[in-house]
N, C-alpha and C positions, 0 to 999 in steps of 0.2 A: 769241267770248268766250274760247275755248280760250287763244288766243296773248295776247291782254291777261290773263290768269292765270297763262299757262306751267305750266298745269295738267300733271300727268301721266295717261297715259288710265286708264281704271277705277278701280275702288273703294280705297279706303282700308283697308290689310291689315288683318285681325282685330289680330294681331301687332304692329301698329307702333301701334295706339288698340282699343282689346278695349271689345265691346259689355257695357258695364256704368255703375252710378252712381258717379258721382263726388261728392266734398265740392270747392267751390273756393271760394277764399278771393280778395277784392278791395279794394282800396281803396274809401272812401266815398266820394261823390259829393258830402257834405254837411262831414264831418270828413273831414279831409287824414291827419290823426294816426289814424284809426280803420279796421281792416279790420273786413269782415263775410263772413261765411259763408251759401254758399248752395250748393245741390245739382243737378245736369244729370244727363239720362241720356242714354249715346251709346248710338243703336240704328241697323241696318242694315236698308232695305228696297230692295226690285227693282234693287240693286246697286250703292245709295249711301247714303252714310256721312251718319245725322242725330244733331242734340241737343238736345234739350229740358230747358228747367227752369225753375225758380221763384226770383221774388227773394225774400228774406223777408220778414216781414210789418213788422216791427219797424221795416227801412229803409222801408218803403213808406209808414208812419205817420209817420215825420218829416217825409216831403216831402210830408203832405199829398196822397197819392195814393190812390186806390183800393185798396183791400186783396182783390179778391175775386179765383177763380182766375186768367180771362182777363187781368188788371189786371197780375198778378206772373211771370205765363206769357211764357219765350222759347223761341224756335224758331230753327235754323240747320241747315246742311249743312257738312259737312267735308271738306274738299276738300285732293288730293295735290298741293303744290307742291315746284319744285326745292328749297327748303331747307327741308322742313319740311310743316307742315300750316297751312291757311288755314281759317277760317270767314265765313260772313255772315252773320248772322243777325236776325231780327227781335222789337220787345217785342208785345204782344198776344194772342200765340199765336195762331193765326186760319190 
């Protein structure tokens, strides 16, 4: 997996993404014209870079989805690439 990422090795400097929450803002999913705001928190454990967050509720009620924590909960890892930083991440929280 390394070489299909061109990951660099270790963690993700404090410095270059600082273990804190963030506001981030995205295009809708539903409206093209409409951004919404949602919140992530990047934390550090046993020497890799995670983020977690929530979608809000509000989009989640247009489309008709489940509003409850797990429902609006994502999970990813942050990962050092040659330009830059990468994530994966998944919805469910789980």
């Amino acid at each position: 997996m390394h070489k299909f990422l061109n990951m660099r090795p270790g963690n993700v400097p404090e410095h270059l993404f600082p273990s804190v929450v963030y506001v981030f803002s995205r295009h809708s999913f539903i409206y093209p014209d409409t951004f919404i705001q949602g919140i992530v928190q990047v934390y550090r454990k046993d020497g890799m870079t995670y983020i977690t967050g929530l979608e809000p509720m509000s989009e989640m009620r247009k489309q008709s989805l489940l509003i409850d924590k797990y429902a609006r909960e994502f999970r990813g890892m942050i990962l050092a690439m040659d330009m830059g930083l990468g994530m994966f991440n998944r919805a469910g929280g789980l």
